[in-house]
KOLDRENTOR-686167 format. One record per residue: x, y, z of N, C-alpha, C in turn. Coordinates in steps of 0.1 Angstrom, whole numbers, plus 5000, padded with zeros to 4 digits. Example, Ala and Ser with C-alpha at 12.3 -4.5 7.8 and 13.67 -1.06 7.14 Angstrom:
<pts>
513249435078512349555078513249675078/512849785071513749895071512950005079/
</pts>
This chain:
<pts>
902250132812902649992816902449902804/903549822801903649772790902749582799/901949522796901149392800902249312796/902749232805903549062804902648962807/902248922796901248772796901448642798/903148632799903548552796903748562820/903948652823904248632838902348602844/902248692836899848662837899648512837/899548472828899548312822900248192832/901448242839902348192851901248142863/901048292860900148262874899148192874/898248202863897348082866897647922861/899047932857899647792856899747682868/899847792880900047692887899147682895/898147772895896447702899896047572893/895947592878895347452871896147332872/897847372877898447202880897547162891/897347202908896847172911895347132911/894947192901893847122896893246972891/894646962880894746902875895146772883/896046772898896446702906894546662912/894046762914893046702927892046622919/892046632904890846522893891846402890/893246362891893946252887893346182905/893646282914893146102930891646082926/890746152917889546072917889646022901/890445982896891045892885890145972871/890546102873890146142861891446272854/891946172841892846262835892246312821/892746492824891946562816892546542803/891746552793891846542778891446592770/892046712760891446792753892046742735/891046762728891346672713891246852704/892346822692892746962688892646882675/891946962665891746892654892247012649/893646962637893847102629894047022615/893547112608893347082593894147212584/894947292588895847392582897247302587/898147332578899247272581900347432578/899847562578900247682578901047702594/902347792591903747762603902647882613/901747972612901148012624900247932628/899447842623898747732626899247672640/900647612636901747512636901847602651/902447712649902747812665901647802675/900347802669899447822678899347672684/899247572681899347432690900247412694/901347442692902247442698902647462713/902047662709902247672725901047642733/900047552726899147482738899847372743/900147272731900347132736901747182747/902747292747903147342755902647362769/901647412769901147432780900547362790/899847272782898847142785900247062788/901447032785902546912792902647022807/902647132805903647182821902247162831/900447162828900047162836899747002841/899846922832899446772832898246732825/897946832812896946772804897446712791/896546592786896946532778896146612765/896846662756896346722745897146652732/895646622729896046502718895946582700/896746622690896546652679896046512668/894946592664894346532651894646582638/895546552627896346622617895346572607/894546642602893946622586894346682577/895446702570895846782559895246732548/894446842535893946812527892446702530/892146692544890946552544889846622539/888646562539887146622532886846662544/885446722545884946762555884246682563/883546602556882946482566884046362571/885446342567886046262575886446322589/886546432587887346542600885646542608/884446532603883246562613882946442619/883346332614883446212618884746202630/885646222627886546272637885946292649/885546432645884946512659884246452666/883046382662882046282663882146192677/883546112672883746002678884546062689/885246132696885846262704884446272710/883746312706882446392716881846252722/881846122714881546012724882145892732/883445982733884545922737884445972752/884645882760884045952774885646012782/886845952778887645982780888846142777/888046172767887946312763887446422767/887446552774886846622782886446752773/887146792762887046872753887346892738/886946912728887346922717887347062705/888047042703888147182691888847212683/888347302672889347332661889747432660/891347412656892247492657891647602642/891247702645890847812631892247872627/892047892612891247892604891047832601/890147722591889547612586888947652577/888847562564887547552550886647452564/885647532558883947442564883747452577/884547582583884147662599883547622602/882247632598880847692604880847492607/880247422596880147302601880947212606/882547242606883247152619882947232630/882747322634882547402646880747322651/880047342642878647312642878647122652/879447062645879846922651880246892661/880847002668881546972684880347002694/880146892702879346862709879047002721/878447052723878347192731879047172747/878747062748879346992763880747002762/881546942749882746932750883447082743/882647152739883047292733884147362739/885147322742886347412752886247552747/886347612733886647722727885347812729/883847752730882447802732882447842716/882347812706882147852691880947782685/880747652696879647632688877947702688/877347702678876147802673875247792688/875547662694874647662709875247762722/876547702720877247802735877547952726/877847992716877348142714876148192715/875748102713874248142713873648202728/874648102739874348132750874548222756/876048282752876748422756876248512750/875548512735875048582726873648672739/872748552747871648562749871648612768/873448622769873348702786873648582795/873648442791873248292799874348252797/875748252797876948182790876948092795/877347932791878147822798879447822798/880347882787881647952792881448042779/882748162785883248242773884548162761/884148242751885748212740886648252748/887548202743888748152755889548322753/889748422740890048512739889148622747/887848582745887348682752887248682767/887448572773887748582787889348612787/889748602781891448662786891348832781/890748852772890349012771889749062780/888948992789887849032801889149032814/889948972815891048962823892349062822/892349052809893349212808892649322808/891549372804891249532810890949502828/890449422831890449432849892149432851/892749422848894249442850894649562846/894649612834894449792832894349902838/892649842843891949882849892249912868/892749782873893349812885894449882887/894849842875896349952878896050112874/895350162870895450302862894150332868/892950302878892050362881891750372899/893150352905893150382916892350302929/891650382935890450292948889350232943/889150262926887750212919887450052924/886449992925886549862927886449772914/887149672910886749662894886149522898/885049532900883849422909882549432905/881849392909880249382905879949382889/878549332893877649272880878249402867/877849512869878049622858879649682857/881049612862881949692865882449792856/882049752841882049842836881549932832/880649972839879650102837880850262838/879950282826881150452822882150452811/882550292812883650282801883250272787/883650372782883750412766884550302758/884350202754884950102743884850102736/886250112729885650062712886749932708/885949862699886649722693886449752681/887949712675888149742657888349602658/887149472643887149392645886249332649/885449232638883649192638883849042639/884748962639884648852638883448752650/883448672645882548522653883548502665/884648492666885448442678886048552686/886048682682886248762693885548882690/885348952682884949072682883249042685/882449042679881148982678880648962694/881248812699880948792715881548872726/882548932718883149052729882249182736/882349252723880849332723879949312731/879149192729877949162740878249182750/879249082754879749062769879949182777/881249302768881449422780880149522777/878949492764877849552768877249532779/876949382782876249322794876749372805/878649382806878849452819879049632820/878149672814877949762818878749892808/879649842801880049952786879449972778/879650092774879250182760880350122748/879850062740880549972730880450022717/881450032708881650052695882249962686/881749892680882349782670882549862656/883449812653884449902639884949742633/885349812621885949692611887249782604/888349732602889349752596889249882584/887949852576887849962567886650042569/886450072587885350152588885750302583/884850352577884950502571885550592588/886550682591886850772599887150682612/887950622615888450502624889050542636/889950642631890850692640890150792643/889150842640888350972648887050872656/886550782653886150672664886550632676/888350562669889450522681889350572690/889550692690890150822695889150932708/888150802705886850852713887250742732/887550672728887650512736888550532746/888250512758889550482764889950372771/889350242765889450092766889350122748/890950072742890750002727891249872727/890249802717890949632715890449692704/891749622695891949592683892149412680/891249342673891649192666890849202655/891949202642891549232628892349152624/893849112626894849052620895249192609/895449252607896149362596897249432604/898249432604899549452608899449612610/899749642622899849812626899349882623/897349812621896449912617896250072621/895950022638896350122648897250212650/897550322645898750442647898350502664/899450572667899550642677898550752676/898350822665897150912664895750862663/895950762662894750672661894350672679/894950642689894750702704894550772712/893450752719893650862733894350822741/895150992743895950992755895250892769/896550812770895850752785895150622780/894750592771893750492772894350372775/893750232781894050122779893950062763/895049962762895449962750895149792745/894949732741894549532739894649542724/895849492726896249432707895749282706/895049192704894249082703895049042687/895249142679895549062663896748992662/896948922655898648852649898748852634/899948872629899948862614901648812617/901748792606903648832597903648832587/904648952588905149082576906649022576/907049012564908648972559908949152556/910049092566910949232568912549212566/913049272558914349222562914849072556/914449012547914448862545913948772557/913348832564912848732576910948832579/910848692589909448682590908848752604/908748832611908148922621906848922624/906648902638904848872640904649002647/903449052643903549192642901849202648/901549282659900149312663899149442650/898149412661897449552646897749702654/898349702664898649832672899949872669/900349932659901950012658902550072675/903949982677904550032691904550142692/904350252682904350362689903250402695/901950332692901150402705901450372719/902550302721902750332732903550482738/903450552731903550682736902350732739/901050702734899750742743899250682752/899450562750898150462760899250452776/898050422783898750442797898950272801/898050182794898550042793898149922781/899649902775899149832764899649692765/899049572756899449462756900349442745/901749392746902749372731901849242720/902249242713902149122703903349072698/904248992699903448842709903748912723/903348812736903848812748902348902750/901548942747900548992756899448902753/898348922752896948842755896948692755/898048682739898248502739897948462748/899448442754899448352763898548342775/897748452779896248422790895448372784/894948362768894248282760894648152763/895748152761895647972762896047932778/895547972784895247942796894147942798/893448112797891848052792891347932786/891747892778891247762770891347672780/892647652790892547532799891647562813/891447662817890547692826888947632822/888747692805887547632798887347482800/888147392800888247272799888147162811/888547272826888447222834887147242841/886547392837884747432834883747292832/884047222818883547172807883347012823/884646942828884646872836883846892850/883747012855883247032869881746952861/881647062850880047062844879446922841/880446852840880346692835879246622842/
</pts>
């Protein structure tokens, strides 16, 4: 089964309109503030298809453009967003120069993305106030995998995943790192790998839940697979091919001749991510 994210993402579109309907009769319109400081055309893609999303459900998603600003004008930014009462969420679009301290600056309350050192901390320690918005859409696509390809199993309770053999290529702070924890906590046998782990595909090959998010273009080969496995391409790149520009996952389409369900790049996880993010935001308000 090849995953359509883009019919996934549908569906919870039209939960959060009415969401979004039942907090406008008690006169509250939701507002998430997007500070981007890359003016790079995947940058550019990725707000896009929020401020996309955020018009079809009825949220106001406001861009803050700092090209070239210093670091304390942009924390000053954020600053004034986190005591702005009319704002419900804030965050920075990555990659960024000075990660750690514009992330450090977003108010933990208004954290839509959970990046900051407090709400990782919290998912870090078993207690989440929310997940990264990638990692609850990766928590969303293997229960979808999973129900399709595992029959009467129930994919429910505290440990659902007890048994499952995982492995994740890819250490980062925003997905690999908190991911790990999380399907440890529910109950998986976890393997975290990095793009230039020594013997990868004899790792891979152990898993039959693989996510790959590394960003490196078709790291993943078909022999890199077990037969049958569920498959989560999480990475994005583009490779100029042809005099044109192609966005390309870290899973080569041909493992789709082993895995029994994979996500494409584009059209797979995306787009539940950025719904995740609006689900996060409407979190952040209940919690208000």
């Amino acid at each position: 089964m090849i995953f359509d994210g883009k019919a996934f993402a549908s569906r919870k579109e039209a939960d959060l309109k009415e969401r979004v309907e039942q907090l406008r009769k008690r006169g509250i319109t939701p507002k998430l503030v997007s500070i981007l400081a890359d003016n790079s055309k995947e940058t550019e893609l990725y707000v896009s298809l929020k401020a996309k999303f955020a018009q079809k459900i009825g949220v106001t998603y406001e861009i803050h453009h700092f090209d070239g600003a210093q670091t304390l004008e942009i924390i000053n930014d954020i600053r004034e967003a986190n005591n702005d009462p009319s704002v419900h969420g804030v965050m920075v679009q990555l990659p960024v120069v000075n990660e750690e301290a514009l992330l450090a600056a977003i108010s933990p309350e208004k954290d839509v993305d959970c990046l900051t050192p407090t709400n990782l901390g919290l998912v870090l320690s078993g207690h989440p106030r929310l997940l990264p918005a990638t990692v609850k859409a990766v928590l969303e696509v293997i229960r979808e995998g999973l129900g399709q390809f595992e029959g009467s199993r129930e994919i429910e309770g505290e440990k659902w995943l007890a048994g499952e053999n995982i492995v994740i290529v890819g250490a980062s702070v925003i997905v690999g790192k908190p991911l790990a924890v999380v399907l440890s906590d529910l109950g998986a046998t976890v393997t975290i790998c990095r793009s230039h782990t020594g013997n990868l595909g004899e790792i891979t090959r152990r898993a039959n839940i693989l996510i790959s998010a590394t960003g490196v273009s078709e790291l993943v080969t078909k022999e890199m697979v077990r037969p049958g496995a569920v498959v989560i391409d999480v990475g994005i790149s583009k490779l100029l091919r042809g005099g044109k520009f192609r966005v390309l996952g870290d899973v080569g389409k041909e493992a789709l001749e082993k895995a029994s369900f994979f996500t494409p790049v584009p059209g797979g996880v995306g787009p539940v991510t950025v719904a995740c993010l609006f689900e996060n935001l409407f979190e952040l308000i209940q919690e208000a």
